[in-house]
VMD Tcl script that builds the backbone (N, CA, C; Angstrom):
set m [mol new atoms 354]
animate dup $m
set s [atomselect $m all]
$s set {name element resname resid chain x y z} {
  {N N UNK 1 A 33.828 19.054 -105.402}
  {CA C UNK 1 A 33.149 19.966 -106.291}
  {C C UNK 1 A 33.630 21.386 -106.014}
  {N N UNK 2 A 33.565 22.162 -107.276}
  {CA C UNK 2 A 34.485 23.359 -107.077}
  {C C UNK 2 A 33.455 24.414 -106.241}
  {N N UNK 3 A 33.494 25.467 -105.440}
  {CA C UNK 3 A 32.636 26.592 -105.101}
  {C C UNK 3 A 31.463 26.996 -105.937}
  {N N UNK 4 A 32.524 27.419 -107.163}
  {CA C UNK 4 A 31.165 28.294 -107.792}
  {C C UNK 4 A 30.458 27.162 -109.065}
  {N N UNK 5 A 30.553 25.980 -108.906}
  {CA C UNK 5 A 30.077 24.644 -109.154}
  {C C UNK 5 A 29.135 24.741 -108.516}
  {N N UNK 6 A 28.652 24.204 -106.922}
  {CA C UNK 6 A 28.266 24.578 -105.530}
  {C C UNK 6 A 26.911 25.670 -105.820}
  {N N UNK 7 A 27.953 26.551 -105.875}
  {CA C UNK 7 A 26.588 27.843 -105.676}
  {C C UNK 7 A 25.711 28.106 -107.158}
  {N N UNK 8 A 26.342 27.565 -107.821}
  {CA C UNK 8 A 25.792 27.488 -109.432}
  {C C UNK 8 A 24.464 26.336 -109.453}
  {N N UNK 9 A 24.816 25.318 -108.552}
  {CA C UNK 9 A 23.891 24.494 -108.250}
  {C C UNK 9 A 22.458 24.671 -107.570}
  {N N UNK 10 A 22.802 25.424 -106.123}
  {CA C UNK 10 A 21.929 25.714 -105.408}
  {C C UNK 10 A 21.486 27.241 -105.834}
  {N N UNK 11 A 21.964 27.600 -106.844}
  {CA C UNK 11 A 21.079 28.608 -107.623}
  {C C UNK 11 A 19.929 27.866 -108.592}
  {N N UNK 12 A 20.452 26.961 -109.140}
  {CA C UNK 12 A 19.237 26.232 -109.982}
  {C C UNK 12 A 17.891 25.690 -109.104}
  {N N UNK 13 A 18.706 24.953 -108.155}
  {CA C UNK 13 A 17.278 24.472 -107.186}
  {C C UNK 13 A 16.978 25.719 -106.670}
  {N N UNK 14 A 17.297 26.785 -106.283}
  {CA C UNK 14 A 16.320 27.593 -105.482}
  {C C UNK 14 A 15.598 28.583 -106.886}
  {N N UNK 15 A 15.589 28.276 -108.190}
  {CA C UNK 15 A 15.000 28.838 -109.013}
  {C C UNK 15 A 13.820 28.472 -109.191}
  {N N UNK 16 A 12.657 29.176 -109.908}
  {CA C UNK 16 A 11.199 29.433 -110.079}
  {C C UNK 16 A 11.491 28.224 -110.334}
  {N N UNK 17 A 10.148 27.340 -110.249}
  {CA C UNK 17 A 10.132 25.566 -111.003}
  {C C UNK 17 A 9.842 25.712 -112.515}
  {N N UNK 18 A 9.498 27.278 -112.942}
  {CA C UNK 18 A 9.146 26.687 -114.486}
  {C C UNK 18 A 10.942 26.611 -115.268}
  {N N UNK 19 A 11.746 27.423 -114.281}
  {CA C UNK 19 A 13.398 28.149 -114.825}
  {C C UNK 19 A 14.140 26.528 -114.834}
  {N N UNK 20 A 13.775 26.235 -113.220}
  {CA C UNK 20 A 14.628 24.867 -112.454}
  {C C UNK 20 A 15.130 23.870 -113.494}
  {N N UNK 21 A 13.997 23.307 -114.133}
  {CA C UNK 21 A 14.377 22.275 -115.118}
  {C C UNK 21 A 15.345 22.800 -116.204}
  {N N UNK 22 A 15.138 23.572 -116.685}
  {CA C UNK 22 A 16.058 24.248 -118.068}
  {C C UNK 22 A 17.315 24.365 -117.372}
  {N N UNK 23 A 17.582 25.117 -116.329}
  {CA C UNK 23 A 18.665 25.242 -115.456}
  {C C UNK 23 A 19.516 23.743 -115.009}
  {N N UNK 24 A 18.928 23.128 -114.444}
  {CA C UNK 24 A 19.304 21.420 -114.333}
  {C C UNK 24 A 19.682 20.735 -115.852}
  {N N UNK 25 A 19.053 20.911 -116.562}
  {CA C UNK 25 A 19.478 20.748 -117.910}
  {C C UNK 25 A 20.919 21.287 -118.471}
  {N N UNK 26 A 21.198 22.273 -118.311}
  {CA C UNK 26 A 22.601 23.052 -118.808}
  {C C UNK 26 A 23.170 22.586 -117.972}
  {N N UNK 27 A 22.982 22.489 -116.584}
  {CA C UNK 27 A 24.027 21.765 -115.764}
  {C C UNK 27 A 24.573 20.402 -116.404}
  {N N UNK 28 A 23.935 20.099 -116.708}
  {CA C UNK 28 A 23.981 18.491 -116.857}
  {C C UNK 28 A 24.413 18.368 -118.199}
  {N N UNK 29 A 24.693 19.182 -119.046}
  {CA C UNK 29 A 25.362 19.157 -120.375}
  {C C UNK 29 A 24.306 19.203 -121.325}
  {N N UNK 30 A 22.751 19.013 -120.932}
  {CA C UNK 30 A 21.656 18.371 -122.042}
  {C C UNK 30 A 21.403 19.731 -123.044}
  {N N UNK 31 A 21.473 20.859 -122.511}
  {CA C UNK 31 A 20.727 22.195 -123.118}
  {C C UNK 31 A 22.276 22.798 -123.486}
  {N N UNK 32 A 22.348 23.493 -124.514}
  {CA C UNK 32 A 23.022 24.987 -124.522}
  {C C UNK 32 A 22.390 26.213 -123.971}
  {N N UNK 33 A 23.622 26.360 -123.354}
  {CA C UNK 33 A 23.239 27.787 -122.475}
  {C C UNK 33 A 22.083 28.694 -123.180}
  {N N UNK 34 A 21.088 29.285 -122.650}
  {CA C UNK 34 A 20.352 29.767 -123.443}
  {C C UNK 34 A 20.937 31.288 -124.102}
  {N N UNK 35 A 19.815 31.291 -125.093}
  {CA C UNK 35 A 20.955 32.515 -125.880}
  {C C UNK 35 A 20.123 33.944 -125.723}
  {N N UNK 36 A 21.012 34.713 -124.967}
  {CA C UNK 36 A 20.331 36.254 -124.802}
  {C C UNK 36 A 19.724 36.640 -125.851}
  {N N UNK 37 A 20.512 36.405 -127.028}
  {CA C UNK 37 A 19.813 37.388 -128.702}
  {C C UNK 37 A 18.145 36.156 -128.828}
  {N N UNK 38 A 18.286 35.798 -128.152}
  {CA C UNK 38 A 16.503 35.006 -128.378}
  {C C UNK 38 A 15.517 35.973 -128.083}
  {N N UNK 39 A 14.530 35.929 -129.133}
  {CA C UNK 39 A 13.106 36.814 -128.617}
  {C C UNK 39 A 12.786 36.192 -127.535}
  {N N UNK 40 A 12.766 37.066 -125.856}
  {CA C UNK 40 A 12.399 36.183 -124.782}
  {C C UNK 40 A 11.349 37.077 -124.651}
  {N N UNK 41 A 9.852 36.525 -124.645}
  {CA C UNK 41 A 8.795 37.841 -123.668}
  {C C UNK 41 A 9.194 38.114 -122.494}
  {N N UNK 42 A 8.771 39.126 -122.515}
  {CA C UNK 42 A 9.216 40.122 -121.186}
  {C C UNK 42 A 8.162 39.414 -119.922}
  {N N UNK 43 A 8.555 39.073 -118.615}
  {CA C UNK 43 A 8.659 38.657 -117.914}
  {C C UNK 43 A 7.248 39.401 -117.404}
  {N N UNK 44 A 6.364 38.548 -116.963}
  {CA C UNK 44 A 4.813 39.199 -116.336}
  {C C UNK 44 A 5.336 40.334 -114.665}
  {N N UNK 45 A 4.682 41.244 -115.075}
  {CA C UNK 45 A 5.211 41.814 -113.692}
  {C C UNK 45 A 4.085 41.557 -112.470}
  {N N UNK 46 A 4.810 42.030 -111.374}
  {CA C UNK 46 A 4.312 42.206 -109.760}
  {C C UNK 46 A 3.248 43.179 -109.860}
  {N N UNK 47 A 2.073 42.799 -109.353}
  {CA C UNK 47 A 1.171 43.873 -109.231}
  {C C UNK 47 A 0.327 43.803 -107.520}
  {N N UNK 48 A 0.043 45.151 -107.084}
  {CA C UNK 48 A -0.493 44.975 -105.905}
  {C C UNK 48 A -1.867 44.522 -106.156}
  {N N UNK 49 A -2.660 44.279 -105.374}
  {CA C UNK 49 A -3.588 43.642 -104.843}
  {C C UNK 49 A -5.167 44.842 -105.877}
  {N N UNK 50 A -4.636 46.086 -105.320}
  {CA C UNK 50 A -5.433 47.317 -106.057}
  {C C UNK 50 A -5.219 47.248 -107.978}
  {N N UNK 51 A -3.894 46.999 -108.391}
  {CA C UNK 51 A -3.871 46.982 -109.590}
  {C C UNK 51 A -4.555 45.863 -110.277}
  {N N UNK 52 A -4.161 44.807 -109.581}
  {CA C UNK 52 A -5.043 43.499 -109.913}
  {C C UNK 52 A -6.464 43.679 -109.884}
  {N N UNK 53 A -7.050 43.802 -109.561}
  {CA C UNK 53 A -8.694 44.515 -109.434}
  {C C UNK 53 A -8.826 45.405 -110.095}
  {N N UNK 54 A -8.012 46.531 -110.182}
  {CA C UNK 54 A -8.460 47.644 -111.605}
  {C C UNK 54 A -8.732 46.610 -112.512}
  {N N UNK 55 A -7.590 45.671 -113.062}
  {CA C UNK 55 A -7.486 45.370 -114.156}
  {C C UNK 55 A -8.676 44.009 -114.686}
  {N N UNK 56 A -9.178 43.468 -113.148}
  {CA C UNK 56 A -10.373 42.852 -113.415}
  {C C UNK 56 A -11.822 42.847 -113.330}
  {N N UNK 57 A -11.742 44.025 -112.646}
  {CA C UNK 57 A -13.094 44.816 -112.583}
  {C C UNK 57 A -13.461 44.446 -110.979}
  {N N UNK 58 A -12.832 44.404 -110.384}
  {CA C UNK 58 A -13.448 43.700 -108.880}
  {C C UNK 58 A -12.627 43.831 -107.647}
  {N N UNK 59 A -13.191 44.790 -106.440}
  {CA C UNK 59 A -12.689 45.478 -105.607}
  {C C UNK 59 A -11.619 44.532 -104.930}
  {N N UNK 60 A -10.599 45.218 -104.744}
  {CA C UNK 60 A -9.245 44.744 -104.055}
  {C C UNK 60 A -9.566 43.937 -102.550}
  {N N UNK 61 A -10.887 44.320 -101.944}
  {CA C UNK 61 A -11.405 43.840 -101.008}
  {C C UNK 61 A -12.012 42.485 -101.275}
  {N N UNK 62 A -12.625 42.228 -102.506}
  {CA C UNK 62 A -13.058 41.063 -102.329}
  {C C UNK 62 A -12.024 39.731 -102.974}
  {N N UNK 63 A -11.165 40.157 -103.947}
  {CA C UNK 63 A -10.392 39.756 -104.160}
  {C C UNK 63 A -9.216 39.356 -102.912}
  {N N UNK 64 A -9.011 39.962 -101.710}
  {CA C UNK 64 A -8.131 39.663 -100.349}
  {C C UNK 64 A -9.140 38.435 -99.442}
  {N N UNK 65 A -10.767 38.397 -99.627}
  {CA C UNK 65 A -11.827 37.571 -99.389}
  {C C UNK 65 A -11.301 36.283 -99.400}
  {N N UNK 66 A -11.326 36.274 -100.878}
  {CA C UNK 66 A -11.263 35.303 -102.309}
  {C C UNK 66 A -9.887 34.270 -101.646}
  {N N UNK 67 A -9.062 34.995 -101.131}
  {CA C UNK 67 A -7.403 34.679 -100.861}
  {C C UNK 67 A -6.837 34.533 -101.791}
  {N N UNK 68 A -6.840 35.190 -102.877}
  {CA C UNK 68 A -5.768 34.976 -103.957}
  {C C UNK 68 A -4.948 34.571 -103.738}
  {N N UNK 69 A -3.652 34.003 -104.633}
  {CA C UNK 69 A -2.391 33.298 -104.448}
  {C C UNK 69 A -1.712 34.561 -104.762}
  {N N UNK 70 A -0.611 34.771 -103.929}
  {CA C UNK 70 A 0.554 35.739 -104.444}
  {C C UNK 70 A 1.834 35.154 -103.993}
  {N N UNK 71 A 2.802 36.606 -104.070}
  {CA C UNK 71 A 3.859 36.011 -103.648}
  {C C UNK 71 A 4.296 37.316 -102.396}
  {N N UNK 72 A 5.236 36.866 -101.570}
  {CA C UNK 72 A 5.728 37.997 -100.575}
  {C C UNK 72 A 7.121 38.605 -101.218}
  {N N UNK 73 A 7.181 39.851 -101.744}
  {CA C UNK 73 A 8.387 40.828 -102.286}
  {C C UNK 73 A 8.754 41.466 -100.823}
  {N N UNK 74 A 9.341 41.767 -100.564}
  {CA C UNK 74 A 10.240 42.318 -99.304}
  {C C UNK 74 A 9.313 42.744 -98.440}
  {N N UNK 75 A 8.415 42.138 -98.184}
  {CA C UNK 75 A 7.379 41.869 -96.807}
  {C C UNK 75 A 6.092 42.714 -97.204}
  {N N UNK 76 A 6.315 42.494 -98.449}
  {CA C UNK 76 A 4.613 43.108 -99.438}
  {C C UNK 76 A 4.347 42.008 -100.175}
  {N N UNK 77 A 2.973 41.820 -99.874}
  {CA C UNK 77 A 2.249 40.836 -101.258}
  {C C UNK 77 A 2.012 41.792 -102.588}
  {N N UNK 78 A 2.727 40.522 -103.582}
  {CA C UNK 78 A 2.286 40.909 -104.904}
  {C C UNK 78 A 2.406 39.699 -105.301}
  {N N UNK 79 A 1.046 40.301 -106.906}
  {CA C UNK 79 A 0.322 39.438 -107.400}
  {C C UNK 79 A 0.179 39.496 -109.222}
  {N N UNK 80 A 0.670 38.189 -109.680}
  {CA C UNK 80 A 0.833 37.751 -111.150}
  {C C UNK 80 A -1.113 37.661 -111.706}
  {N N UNK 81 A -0.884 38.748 -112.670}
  {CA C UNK 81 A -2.416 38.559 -113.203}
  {C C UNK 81 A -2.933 37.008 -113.737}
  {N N UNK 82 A -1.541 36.888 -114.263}
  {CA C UNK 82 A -1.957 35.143 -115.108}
  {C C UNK 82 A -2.506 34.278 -113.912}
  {N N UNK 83 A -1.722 34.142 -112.229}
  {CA C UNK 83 A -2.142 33.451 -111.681}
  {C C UNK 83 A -3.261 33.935 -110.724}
  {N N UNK 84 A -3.738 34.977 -110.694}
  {CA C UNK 84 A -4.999 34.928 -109.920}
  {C C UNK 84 A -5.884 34.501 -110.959}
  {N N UNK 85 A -5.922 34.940 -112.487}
  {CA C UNK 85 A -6.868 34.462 -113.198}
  {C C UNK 85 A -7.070 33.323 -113.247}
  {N N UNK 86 A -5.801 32.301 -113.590}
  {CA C UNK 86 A -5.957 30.858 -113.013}
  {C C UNK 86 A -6.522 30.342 -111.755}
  {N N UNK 87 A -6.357 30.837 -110.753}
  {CA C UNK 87 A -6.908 30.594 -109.536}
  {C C UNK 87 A -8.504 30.313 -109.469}
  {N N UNK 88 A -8.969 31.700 -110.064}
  {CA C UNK 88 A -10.211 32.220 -110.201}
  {C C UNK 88 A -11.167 30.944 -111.275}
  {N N UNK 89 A -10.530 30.102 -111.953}
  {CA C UNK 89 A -11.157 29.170 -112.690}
  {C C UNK 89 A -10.776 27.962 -111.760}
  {N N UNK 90 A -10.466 27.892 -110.617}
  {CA C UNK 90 A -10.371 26.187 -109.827}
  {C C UNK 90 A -11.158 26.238 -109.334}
  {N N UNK 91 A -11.361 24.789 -108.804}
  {CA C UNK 91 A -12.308 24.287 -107.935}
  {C C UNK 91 A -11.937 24.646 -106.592}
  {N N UNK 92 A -10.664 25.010 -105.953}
  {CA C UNK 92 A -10.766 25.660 -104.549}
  {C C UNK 92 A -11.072 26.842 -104.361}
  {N N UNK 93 A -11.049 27.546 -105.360}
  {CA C UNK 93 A -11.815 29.156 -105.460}
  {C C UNK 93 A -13.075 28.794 -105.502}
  {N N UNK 94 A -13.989 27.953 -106.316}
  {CA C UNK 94 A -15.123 27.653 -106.211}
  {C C UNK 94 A -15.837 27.346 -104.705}
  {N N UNK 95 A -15.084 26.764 -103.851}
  {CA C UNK 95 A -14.912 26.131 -102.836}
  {C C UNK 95 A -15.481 27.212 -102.043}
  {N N UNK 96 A -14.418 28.156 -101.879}
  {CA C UNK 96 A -13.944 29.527 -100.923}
  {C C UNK 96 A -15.353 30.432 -101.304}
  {N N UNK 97 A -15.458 30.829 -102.675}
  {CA C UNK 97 A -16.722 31.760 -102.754}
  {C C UNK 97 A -17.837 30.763 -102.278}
  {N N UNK 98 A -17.895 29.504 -102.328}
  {CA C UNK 98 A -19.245 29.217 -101.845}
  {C C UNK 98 A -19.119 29.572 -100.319}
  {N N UNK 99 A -18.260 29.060 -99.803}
  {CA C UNK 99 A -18.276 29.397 -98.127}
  {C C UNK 99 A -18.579 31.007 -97.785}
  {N N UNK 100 A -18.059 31.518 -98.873}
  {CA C UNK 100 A -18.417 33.090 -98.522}
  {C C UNK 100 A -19.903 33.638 -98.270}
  {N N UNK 101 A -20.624 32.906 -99.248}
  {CA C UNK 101 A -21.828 32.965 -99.473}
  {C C UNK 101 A -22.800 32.490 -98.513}
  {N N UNK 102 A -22.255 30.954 -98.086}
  {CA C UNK 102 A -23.118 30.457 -97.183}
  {C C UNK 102 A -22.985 30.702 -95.670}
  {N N UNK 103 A -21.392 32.027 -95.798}
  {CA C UNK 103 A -21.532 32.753 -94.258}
  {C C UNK 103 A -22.164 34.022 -94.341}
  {N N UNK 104 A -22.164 34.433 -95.945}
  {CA C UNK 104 A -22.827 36.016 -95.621}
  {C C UNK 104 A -24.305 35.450 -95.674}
  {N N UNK 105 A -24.613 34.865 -96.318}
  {CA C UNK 105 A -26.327 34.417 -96.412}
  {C C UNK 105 A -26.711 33.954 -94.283}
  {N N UNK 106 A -25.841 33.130 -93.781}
  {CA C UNK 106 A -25.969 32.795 -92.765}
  {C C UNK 106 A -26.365 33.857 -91.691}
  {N N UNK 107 A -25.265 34.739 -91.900}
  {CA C UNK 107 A -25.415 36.202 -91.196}
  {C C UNK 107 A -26.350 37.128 -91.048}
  {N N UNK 108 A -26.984 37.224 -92.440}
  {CA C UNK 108 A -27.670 38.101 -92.516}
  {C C UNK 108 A -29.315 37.137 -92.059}
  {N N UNK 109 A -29.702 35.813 -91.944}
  {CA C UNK 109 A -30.193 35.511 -91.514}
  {C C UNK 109 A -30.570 35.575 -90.158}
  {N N UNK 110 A -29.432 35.906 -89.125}
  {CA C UNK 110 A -29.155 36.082 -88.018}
  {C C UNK 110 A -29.352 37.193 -87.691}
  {N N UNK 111 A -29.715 38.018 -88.257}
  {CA C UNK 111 A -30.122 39.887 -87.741}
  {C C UNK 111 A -31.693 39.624 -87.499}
  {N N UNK 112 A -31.662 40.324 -86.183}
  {CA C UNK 112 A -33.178 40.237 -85.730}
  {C C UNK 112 A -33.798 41.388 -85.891}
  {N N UNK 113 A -34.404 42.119 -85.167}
  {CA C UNK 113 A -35.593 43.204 -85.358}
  {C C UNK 113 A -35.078 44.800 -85.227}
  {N N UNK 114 A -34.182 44.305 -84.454}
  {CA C UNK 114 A -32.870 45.275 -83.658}
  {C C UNK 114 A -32.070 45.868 -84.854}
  {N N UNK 115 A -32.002 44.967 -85.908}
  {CA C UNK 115 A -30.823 45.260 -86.633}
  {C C UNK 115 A -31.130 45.611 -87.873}
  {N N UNK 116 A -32.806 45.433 -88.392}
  {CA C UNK 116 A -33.110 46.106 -89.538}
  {C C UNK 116 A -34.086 47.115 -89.011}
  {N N UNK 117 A -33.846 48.034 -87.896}
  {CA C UNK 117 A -34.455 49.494 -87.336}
  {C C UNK 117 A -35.805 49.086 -87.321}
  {N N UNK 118 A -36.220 48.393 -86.487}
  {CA C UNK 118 A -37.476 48.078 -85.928}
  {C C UNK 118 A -37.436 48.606 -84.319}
}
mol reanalyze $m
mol bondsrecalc $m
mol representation Tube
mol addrep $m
């Protein structure tokens, strides 16, 4: 197999999984190359942790709680609005805020006389 055969390859597998398949496809003769003059939407951007919360109404702190899914950009997390919003409708987010709840409820059960200025 030629070099840039090779690296043409292991560019497809190390591509996003939604790209991978379309990419494996042109390899393989099934697709025509895709065509630049196509209306492509513009690509969702990187947002920090603070922009993501402007944009959903809910402090960057509790959202880091929550553990959102992101991704690591050159040793910074950033974060796709589509997929925290997705996140935010599963059942392991459901999961996570209940535990949150049943440690802050736990906690605050645990303050004695000392701790509400008695």
């Amino acid at each position: 197999m030629s070099t840039a055969l090779e690296e043409l390859m292991h560019a497809a597998l190390a591509a996003a999984p939604d790209r991978r398949d379309d990419a494996l496809a042109v390899l393989r003769g099934q697709l025509a190359a895709i065509d630049p003059a196509k209306n492509v939407p513009p690509r969702e951007p990187y947002l920090t942790l603070r922009e993501v919360g402007q944009r959903l109404g809910i402090s960057s702190a509790t959202l880091w709680r929550w553990q959102v899914p992101g991704h690591s950009l050159g040793g910074r997390r950033r974060f796709r609005l589509s997929e925290v919003e997705a996140y935010l409708k599963t059942e392991a987010f459901e999961r996570r805020a209940a535990a949150l709840r049943a440690d802050r409820k736990h906690r605050s059960g645990e303050a004695g006389p000392c701790a509400k200025g008695q």
